[in-house]
N, C-alpha and C positions, 0 to 999 in steps of 0.2 A: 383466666385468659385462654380460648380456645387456641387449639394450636393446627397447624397446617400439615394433615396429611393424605396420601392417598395407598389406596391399597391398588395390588396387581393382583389379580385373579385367573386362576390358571384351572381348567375344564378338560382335564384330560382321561386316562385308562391305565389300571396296573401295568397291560402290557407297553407303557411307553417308554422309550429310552434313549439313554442320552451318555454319551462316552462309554456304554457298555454300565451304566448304572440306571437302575430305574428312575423316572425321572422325579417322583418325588425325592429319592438320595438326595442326587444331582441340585437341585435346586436348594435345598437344606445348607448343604455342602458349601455351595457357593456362596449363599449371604452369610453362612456362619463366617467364612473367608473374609468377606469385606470389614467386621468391627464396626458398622455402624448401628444406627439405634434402628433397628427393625428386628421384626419376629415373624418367624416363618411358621403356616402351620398345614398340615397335609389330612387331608379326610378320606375315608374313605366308602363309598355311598353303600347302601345294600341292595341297592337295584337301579337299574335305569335302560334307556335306550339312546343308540348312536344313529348319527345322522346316515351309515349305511346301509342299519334297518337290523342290526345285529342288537340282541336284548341279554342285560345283564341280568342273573337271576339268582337268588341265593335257594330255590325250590330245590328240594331233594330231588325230584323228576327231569329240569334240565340246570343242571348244577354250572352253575359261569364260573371261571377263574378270571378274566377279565373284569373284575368290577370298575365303576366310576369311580374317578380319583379328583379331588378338589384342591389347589394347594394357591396358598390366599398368602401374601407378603405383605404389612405392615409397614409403613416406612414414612419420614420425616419428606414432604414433596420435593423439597429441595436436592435428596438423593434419585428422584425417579429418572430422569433423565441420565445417569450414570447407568441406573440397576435394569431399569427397561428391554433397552438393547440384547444386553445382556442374556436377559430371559428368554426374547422372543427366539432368537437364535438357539438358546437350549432347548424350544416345546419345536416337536417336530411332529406331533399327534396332538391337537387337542385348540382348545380356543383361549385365547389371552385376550383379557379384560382392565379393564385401568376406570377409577371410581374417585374421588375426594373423598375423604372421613372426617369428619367436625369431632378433633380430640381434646375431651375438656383438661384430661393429666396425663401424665405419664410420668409412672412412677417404676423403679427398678434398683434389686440388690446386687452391689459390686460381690464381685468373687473374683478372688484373685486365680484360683484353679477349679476350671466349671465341672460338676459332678459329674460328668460321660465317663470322665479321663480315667482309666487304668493304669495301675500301677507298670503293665509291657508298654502302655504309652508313651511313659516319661524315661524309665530308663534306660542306661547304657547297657546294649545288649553282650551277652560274651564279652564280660571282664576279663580279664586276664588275673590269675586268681595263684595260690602256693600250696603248699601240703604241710604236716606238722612237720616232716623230714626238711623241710629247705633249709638251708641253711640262712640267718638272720643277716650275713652279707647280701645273699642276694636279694633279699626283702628291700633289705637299703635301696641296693641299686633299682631295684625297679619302681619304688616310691619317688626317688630323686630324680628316674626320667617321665613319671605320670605328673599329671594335674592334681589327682589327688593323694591321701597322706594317709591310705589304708587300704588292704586286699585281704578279699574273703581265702581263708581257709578250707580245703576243701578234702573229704575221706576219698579212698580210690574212686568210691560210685558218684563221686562231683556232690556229692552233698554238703552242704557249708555244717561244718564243728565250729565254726569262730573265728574271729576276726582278726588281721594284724596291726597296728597301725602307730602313727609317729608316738603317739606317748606311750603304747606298748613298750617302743627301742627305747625310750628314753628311761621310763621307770624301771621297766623289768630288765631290760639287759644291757643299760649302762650305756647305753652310745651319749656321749656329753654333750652333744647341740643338738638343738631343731635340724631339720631337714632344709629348710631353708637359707640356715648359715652354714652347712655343711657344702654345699651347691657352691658357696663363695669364699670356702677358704681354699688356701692352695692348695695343690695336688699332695703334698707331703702330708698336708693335715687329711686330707681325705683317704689318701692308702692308710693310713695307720689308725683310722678310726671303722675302717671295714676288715682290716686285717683281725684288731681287735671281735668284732659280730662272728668275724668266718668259723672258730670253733661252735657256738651255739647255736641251735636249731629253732625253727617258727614255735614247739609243740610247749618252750623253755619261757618264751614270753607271749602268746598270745592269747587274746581275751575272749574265754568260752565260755557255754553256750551262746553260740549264732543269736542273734537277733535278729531274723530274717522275716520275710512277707511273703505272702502269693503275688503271681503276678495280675491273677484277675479280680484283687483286691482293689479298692477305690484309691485312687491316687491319697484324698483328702485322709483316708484310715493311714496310709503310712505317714504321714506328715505328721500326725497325731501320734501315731508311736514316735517317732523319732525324738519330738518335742519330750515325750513322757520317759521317755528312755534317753534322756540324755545324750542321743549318739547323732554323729555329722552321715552316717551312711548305714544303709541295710542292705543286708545279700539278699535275692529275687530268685527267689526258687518257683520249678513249675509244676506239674498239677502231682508229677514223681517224688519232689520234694528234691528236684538235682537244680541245681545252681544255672539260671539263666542269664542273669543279669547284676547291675548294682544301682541300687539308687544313693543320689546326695543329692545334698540340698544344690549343685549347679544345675542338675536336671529340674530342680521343679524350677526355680528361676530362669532358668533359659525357655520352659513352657512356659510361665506367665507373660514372657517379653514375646513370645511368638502367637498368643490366644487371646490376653486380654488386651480389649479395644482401649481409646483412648476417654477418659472417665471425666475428662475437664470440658473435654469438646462434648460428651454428652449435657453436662450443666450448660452451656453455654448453647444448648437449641433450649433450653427450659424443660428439661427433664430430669427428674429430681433424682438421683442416686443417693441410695442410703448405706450407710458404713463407710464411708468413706473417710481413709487415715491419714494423717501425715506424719513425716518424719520425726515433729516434739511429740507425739503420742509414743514412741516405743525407742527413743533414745537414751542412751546413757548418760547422766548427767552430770555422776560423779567421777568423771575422767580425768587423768592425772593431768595437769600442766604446768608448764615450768615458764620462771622469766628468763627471757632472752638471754641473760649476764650469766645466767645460771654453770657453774664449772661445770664440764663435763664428767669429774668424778661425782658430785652431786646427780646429777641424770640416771650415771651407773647406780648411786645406790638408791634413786626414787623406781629405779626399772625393777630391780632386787628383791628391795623392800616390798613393793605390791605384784610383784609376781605378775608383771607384763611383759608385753613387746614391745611397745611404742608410749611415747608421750607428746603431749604440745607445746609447741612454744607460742609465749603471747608475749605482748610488751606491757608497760604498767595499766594500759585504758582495757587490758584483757581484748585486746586485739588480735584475731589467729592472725602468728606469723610462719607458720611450717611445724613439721612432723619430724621426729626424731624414732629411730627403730631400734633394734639389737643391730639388725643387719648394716645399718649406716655406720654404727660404729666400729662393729669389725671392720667394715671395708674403709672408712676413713683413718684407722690407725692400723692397721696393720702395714702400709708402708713406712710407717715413722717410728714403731717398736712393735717388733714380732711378738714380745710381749703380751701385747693384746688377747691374744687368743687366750691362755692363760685362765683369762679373766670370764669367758666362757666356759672352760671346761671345767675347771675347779670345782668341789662343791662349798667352797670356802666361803664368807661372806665377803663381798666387793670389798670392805675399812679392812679385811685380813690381807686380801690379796696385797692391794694398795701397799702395805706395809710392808710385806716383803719384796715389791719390786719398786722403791723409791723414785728409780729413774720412770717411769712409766707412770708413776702415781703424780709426779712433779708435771708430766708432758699435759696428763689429760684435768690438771686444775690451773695450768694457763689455758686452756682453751674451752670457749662457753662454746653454749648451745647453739647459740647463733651463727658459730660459724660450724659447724657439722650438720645442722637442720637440714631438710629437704624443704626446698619453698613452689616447685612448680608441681600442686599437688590439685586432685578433685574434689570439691570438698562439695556442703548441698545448703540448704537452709531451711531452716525449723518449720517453714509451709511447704515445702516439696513435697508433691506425694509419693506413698508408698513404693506404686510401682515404677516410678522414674529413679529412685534410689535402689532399687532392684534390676533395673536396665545400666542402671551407669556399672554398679559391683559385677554383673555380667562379664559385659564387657570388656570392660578392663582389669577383668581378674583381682578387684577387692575383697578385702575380707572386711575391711573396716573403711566408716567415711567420717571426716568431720564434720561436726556439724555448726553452722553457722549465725548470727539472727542478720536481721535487716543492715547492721551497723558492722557486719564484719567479727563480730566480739566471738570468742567461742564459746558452744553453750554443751556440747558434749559429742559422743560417739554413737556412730551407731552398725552395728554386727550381722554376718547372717543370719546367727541365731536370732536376733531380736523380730530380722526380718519375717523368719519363719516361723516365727510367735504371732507375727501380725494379722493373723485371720484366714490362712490357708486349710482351716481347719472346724475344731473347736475353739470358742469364744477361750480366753489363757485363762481367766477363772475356774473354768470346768477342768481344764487341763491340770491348775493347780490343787483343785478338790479332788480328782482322779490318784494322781501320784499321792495325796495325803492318805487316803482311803488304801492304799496297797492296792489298788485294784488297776496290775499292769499286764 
């Protein structure tokens, strides 16, 4: 089925310009801006002449630096009348033309981060970064007022030695909670769990050699380390090898929510998009959930026992009914037995603790899941695509979404890791053949 388009045709000169950019940029620039299904393409002639009688020439004898400049827009007709305008107002030297095209397909691969992108493009520039001398209190504290839950390491000449980060504190130097529940226990638990860090230094727990990148590496190459290296961030070093920047994975997702167009409204003019993922392709399916009735001391030892955060609540037709976390439960019982805390810092198993504090143990097996659950929660369903599941965790600062089908029922989780599995890169096969091979 032919399809409906026209092209704008634009007959201009090197020397034209447009906000102080030549006007090929300029126009590049701006359809790249709009995310619609069109393609921009810029030519550039080896000779010709202008209607004022001036000649372009590529002859050794009169050598032109003005050449003839062609730059041709592609577009679904439906958009002309938006992009037109637009144009004319940008050519200020040159002649604007407009044509119909009889297109039999139109066919195009999703990418979730388009290969221009540089790694200085996506990330956070001037982190705020420690030295092996800091002391691991103030690591603390500056993790618990960031967004993120690690900071590059850096020798006098800013060059990154190695990395600090939440399971650094936790493994290597004994701080007993996440960063997370730290943030939400009282002030009593929090001075004496930084009081505790204040004797030991960054150089006693932190994780070396640097796993760093250049910054004029391809955005998609570090995605690809990262995935292959198992790590949430890389220090960005510049061309000196001194520490410019940090990437995580919010940087690349916060450019995918800012670059790539919208991939459903492309299907929907009949333009076929290939690779395209949805959310059952790269979710977790073996995710813990619990029934509603379920005791709360049960929850503690299904949280324990698999070495999570969070679990679900469903009802018997496996219904999602809400979300249960560590965090819920410190902050839900800590007004009813101080106890509570206890049960986090300990390295005791949950059925140990239990036993030694009977009153505490009694509190949390009259009370189910249902009534501690979080139920006003974001959840997605197993057709949503990729990138809507990477806009919603943006945004509102997820790390994990439930995942839903048509009936409500719960069918699993799904992560930024998975997200950044999902094709910002290398296909995960090749990633998984790479890492097998030692070849990192």
């Amino acid at each position: 089925m032919p399809l409906d388009y026209s092209v704008i045709e634009i007959f201009t000169n090197e020397e034209a310009r447009c906000q102080g950019k030549s006007l090929g940029t300029a126009v590049v620039d701006y359809i790249r801006g709009l995310k619609i299904a069109a393609r921009c393409i810029v030519t550039r002639g080896i000779g010709g002449v202008f209607e004022n009688g001036e000649v372009a020439t590529q002859s050794v004898l009169v050598l032109s630096y003005n050449m003839p400049l062609k730059i041709e827009i592609i577009l679904p007709s439906a958009a002309l009348d938006v992009v037109l305008p637009e144009v004319e107002q940008m050519v200020c030297e040159g002649i604007v033309a407009v044509r119909t095209m009889r297109v039999q397909s139109h066919k195009t691969e999703r990418r979730l981060l388009p290969r221009h992108f540089r790694v200085k493009d996506v990330m956070t520039p001037s982190p705020k970064s420690v030295t092996p001398s800091t002391s691991l209190k103030e690591v603390a504290e500056l993790l618990m007022s960031s967004i993120f839950t690690g900071a590059p390491v850096v020798d006098k000449d800013n060059r990154p030695i190695g990395i600090i980060t939440q399971g650094d504190l936790i493994y290597r130097a004994g701080m007993p909670v996440r960063l997370g529940l730290l943030a939400v226990s009282d002030q009593g638990k929090v001075t004496s769990v930084l009081k505790s860090l204040a004797p030991k230094q960054t150089r006693e727990a932190m994780t070396s050699p640097a796993v760093s990148i250049s910054e004029d590496a391809p955005a998609t190459e570090a995605v690809n380390l990262m995935v292959q290296k198992q790590v949430k961030r890389l220090p960005v070093v510049d061309k000196h090898g001194k520490l410019s920047g940090m990437l995580s994975r919010l940087d690349i997702f916060r450019t995918v929510m800012q670059e790539s167009p919208n991939w459903e409204t492309f299907r929907g003019q009949n333009i076929q998009v290939n690779n395209l993922r949805v959310v059952a392709d790269i979710m977790r399916r073996d995710t813990v959930a619990v029934p509603a009735e379920t005791p709360v001391e049960e929850v503690l030892r299904v949280i324990d026992k698999n070495d999570i955060q969070r679990v679900a609540v469903v009802d018997q037709d496996k219904t999602f009914l809400g979300l249960i976390s560590d965090r819920d439960l410190l902050t839900a019982f800590t007004d009813y037995h101080p106890g509570i805390w206890d049960y986090f810092i300990s390295w005791m198993p949950f059925s140990e603790r239990g036993r030694a504090k009977k009153g505490l143990n009694l509190h949390l097996r009259l009370r189910t899941a249902a009534e501690v659950m979080r139920t006003k929660l974001i959840t997605v369903r197993e057709d949503t695509p990729i990138e809507d599941a990477i806009r919603l965790m943006t945004e509102k600062a997820l790390k994990r979404l439930p995942v839903l089908d048509a009936d409500g029922k719960f069918k699993g989780m799904i992560s930024r890791d998975a997200l950044l599995r999902s094709g910002f890169g290398y296909p995960e096969s090749n990633i998984r053949l790479l890492s097998e091979s030692g070849d990192q």
